[in-house]
RODO-2510 file (C-alpha; in nm, 4 decimals, decimal comma):
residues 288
     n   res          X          Y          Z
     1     x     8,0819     0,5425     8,4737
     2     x     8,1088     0,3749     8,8261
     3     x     8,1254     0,6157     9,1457
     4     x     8,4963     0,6149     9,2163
     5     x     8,6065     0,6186     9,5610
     6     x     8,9533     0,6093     9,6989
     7     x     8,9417     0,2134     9,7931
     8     x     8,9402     0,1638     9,4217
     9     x     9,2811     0,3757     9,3820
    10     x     9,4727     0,1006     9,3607
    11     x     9,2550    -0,1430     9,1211
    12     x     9,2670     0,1635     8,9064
    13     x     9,6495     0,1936     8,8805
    14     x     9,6819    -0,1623     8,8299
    15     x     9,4153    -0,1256     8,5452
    16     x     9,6473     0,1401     8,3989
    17     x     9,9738    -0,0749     8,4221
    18     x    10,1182     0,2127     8,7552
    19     x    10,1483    -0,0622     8,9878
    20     x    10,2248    -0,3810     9,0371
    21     x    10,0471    -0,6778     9,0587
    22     x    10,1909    -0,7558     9,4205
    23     x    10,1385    -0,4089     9,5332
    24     x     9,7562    -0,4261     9,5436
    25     x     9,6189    -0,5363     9,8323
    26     x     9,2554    -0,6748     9,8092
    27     x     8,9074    -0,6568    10,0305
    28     x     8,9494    -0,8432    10,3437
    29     x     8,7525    -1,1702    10,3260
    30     x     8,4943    -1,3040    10,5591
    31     x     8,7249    -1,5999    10,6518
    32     x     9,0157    -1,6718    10,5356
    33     x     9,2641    -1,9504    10,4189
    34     x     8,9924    -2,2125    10,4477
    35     x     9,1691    -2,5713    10,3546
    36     x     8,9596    -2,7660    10,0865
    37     x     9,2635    -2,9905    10,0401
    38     x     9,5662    -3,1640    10,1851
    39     x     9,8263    -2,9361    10,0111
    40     x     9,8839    -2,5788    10,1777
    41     x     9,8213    -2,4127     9,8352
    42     x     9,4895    -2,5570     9,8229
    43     x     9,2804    -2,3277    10,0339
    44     x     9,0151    -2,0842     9,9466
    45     x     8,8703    -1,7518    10,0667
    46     x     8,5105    -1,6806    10,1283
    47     x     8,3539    -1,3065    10,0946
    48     x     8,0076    -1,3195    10,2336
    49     x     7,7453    -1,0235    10,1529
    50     x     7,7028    -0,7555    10,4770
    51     x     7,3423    -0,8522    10,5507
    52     x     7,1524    -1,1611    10,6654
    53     x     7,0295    -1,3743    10,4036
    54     x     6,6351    -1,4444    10,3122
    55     x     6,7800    -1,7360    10,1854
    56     x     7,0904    -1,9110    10,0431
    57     x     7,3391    -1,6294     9,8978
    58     x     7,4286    -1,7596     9,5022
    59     x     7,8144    -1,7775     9,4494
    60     x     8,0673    -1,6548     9,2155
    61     x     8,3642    -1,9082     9,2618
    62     x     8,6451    -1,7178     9,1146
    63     x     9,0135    -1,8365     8,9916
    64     x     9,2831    -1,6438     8,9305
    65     x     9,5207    -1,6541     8,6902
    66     x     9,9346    -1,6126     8,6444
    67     x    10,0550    -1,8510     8,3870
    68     x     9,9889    -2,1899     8,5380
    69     x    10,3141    -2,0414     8,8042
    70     x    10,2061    -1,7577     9,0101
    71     x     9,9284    -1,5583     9,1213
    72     x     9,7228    -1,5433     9,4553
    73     x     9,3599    -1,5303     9,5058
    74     x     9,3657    -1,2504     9,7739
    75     x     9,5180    -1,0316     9,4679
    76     x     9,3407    -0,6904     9,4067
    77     x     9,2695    -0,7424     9,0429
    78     x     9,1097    -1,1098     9,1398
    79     x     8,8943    -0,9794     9,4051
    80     x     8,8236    -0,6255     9,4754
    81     x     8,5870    -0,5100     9,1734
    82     x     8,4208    -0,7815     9,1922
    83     x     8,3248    -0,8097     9,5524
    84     x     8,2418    -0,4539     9,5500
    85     x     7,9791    -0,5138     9,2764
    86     x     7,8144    -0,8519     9,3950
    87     x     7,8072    -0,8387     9,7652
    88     x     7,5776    -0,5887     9,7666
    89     x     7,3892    -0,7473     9,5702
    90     x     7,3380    -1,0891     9,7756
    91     x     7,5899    -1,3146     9,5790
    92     x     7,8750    -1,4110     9,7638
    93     x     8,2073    -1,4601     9,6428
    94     x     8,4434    -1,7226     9,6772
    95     x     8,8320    -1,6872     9,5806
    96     x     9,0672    -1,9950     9,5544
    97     x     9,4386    -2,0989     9,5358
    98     x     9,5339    -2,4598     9,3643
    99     x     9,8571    -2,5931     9,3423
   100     x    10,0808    -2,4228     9,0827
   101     x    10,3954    -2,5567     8,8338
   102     x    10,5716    -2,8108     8,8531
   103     x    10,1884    -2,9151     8,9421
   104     x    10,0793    -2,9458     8,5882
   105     x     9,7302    -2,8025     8,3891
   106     x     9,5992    -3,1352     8,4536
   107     x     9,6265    -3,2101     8,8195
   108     x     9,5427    -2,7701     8,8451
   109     x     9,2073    -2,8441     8,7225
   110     x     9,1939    -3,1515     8,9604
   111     x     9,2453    -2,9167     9,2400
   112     x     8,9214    -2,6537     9,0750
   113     x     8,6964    -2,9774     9,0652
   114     x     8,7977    -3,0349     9,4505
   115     x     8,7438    -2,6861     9,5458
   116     x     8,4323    -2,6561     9,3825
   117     x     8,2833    -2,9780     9,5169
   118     x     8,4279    -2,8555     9,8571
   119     x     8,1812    -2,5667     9,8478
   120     x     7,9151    -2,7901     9,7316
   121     x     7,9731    -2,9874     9,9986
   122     x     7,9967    -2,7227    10,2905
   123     x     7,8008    -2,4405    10,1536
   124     x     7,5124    -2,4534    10,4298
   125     x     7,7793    -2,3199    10,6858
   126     x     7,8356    -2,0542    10,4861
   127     x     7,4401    -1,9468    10,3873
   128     x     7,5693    -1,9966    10,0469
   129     x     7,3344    -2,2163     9,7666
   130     x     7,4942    -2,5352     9,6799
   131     x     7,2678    -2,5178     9,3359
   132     x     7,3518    -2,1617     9,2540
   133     x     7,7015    -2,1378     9,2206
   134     x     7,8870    -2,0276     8,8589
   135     x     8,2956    -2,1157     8,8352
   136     x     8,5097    -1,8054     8,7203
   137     x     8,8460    -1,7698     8,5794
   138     x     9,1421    -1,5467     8,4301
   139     x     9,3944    -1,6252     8,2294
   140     x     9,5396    -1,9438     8,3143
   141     x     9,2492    -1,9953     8,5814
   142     x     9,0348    -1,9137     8,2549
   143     x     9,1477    -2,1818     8,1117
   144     x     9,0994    -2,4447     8,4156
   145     x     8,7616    -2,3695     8,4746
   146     x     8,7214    -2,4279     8,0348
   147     x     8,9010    -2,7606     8,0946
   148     x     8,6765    -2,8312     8,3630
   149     x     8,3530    -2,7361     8,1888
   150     x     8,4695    -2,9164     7,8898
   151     x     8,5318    -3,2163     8,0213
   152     x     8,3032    -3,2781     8,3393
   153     x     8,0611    -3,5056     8,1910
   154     x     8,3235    -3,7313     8,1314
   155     x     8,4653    -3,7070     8,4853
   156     x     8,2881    -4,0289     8,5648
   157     x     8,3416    -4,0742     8,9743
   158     x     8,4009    -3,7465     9,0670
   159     x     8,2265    -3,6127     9,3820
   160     x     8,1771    -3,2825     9,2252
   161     x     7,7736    -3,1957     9,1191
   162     x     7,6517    -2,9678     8,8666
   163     x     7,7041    -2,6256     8,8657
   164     x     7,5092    -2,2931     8,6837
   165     x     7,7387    -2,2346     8,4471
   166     x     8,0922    -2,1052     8,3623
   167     x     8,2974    -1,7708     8,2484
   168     x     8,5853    -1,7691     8,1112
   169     x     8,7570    -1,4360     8,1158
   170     x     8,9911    -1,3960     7,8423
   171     x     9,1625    -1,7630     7,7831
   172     x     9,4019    -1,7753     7,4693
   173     x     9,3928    -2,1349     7,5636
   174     x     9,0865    -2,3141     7,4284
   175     x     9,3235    -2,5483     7,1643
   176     x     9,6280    -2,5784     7,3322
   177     x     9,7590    -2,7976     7,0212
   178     x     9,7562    -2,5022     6,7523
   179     x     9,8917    -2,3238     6,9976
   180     x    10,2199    -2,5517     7,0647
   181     x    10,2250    -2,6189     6,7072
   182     x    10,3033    -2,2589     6,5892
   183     x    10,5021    -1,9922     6,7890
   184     x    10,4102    -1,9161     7,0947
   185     x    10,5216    -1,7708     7,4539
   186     x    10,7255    -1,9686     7,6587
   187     x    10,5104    -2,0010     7,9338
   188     x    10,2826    -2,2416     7,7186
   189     x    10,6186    -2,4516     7,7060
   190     x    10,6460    -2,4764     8,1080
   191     x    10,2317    -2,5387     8,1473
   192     x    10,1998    -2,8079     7,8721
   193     x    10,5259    -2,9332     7,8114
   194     x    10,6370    -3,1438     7,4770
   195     x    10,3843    -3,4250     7,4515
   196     x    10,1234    -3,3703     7,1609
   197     x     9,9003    -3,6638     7,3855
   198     x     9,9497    -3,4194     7,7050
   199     x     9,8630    -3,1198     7,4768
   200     x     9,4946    -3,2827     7,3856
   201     x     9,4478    -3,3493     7,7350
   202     x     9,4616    -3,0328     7,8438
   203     x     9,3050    -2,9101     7,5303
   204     x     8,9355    -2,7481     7,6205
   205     x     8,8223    -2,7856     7,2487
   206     x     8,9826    -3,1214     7,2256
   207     x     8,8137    -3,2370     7,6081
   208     x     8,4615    -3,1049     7,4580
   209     x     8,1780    -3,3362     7,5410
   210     x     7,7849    -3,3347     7,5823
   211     x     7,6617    -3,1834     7,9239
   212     x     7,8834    -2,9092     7,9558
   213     x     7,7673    -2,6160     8,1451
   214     x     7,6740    -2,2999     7,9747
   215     x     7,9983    -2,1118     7,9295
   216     x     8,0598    -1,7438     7,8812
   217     x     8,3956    -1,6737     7,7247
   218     x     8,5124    -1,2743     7,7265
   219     x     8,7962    -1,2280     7,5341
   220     x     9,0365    -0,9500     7,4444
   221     x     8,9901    -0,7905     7,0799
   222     x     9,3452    -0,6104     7,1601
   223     x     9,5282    -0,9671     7,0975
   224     x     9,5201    -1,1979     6,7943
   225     x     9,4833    -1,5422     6,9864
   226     x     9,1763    -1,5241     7,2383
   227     x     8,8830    -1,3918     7,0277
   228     x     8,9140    -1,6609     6,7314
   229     x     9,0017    -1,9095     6,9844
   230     x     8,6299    -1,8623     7,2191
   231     x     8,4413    -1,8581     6,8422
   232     x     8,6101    -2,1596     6,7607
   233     x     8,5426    -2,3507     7,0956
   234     x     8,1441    -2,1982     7,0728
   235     x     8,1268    -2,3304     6,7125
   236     x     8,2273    -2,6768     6,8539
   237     x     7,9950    -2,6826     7,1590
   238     x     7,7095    -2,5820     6,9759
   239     x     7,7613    -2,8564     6,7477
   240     x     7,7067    -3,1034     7,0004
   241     x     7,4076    -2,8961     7,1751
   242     x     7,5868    -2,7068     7,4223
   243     x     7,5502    -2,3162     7,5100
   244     x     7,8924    -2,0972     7,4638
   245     x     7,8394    -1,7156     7,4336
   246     x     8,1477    -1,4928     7,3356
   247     x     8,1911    -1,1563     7,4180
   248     x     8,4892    -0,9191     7,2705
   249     x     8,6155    -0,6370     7,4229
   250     x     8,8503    -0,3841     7,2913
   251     x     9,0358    -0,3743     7,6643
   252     x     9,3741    -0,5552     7,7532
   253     x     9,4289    -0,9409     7,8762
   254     x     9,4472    -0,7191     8,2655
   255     x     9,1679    -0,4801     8,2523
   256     x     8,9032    -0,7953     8,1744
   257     x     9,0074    -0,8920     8,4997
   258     x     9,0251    -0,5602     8,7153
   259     x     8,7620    -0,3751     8,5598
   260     x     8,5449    -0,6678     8,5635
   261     x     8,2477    -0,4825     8,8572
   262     x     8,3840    -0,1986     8,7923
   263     x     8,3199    -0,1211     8,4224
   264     x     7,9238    -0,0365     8,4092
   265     x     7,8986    -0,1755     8,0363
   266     x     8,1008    -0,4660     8,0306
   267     x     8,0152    -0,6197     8,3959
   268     x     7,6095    -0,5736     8,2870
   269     x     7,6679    -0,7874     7,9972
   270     x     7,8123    -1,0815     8,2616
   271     x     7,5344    -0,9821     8,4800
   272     x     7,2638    -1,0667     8,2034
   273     x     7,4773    -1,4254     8,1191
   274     x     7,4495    -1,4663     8,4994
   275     x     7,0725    -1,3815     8,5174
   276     x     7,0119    -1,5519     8,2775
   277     x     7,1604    -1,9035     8,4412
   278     x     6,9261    -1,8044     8,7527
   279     x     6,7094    -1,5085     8,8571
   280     x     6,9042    -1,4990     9,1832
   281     x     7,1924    -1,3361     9,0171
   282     x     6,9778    -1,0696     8,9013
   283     x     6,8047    -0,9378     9,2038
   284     x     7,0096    -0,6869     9,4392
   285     x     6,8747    -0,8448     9,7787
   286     x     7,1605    -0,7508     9,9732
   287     x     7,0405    -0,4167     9,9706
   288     x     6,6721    -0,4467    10,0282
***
């Protein structure tokens, strides 16, 4: 297991379900609030490894989750693990809001294309790669940056390049149709609405097209939707030539986020998807 110390107290409580989400206060970025957008909810946090860089730090672009409605990407469970694993070893880590409901699935995504191609745009300011950077999402952000993937060959004009790849932490949202067509939370209801046209839209399997990035999709083997949903979704984007690994893990829809950098077992298994997209992610040069 991972040295504990006493800065992880409150990831671990939140792990264990003692404290609330709003009561964990995250690592302190490297600056703060940056504005990739006209909105005020579309700004993004950058966390920049101690050292100097050799060369370009590789990036983690992470989005949280919270149902489509809430959430914050200065949250504990979004950033705190995770920084703590992959500053120190020379990849940066970038954290970003988007505009939340009423602002529907479609026009969230919109705002994680704009982000990313943000960062693309001003990573040099930053000592951060342009080429090296892999998406990230929970939960509701899981399924954005899926959506995204899915569908960004098809995205036509879009100022946003290529990225390394994509992982999708725990999404019970890869085929949003079967999901509205059967019973289901009520949160799916205020995301995607009544509209079966809407519902393929925002669909990941439905959006899936040649070109996608490689996507890793962890999933929880403690609820009935996620797991079968990822196979399905790899089945399809192998069909047409695409990579899609899938990962269970007997660990609840919060601990894949918190524990994610934490966890020894389960974070090297995203290490080696990661190293495997590029080398960079695989060599600790933050501490050299």
């Amino acid at each position: 297991m991972a040295s504990f110390h006493l800065r992880h107290l409150p990831v671990f409580l939140l792990i264990a379900g003692w404290l609330p989400i709003s009561a964990a206060q995250a690592t302190t970025p490297t600056q703060a609030d940056i504005a990739y957008g006209a909105d005020p909810a579309t700004q993004l946090d950058i966390y920049l490894p101690a050292r100097a860089a050799q060369q370009p730090w590789p990036a983690i672009v992470m989005v949280h989750g919270g149902g489509w409605r809430r959430g914050s990407k200065s949250a504990a469970s979004v950033v705190d693990n995770k920084a703590d694993h992959w500053l120190p070893r020379g990849v940066a880590l970038i954290s970003i809001d988007y505009r939340l409901l009423p602002t529907d699935p479609l026009q969230q995504t919109a705002d994680v294309a704009a982000a990313l191609a943000f960062i693309q745009h001003n990573a040099a300011q930053w000592h951060i790669d342009p080429q090296r950077l892999v998406l990230m999402g929970h939960s509701a952000g899981a399924h954005l940056v899926a959506l995204l993937s899915a569908k960004v060959a098809t995205m036509g004009d879009s100022e946003l390049q290529p990225w390394l790849g994509t992982v999708a932490l725990d999404s019970a949202a890869f085929d949003v149709p079967a999901i509205m067509q059967t019973r289901h939370l009520r949160l799916y209801d205020n995301a995607f609405g009544k509209d079966p046209a809407f519902w393929q839209a925002v669909s990941p399997l439905h959006q899936l097209t040649q070109g996608m990035p490689p996507l890793l999709a962890v999933c929880s083997s403690k609820r009935d939707t996620p797991c079968p949903q990822a196979r399905a979704f790899a089945s399809k984007a192998r069909e047409l030539g695409g990579r899609v690994e899938v990962i269970p893990l007997d660990m609840t829809h919060r601990e894949i986020n918190s524990a994610l950098g934490f966890d020894p077992a389960y974070t090297a298994q995203v290490d080696n998807f990661l190293a495997s997209l590029d080398p960079a992610f695989a060599t600790p040069r933050g501490t050299q």
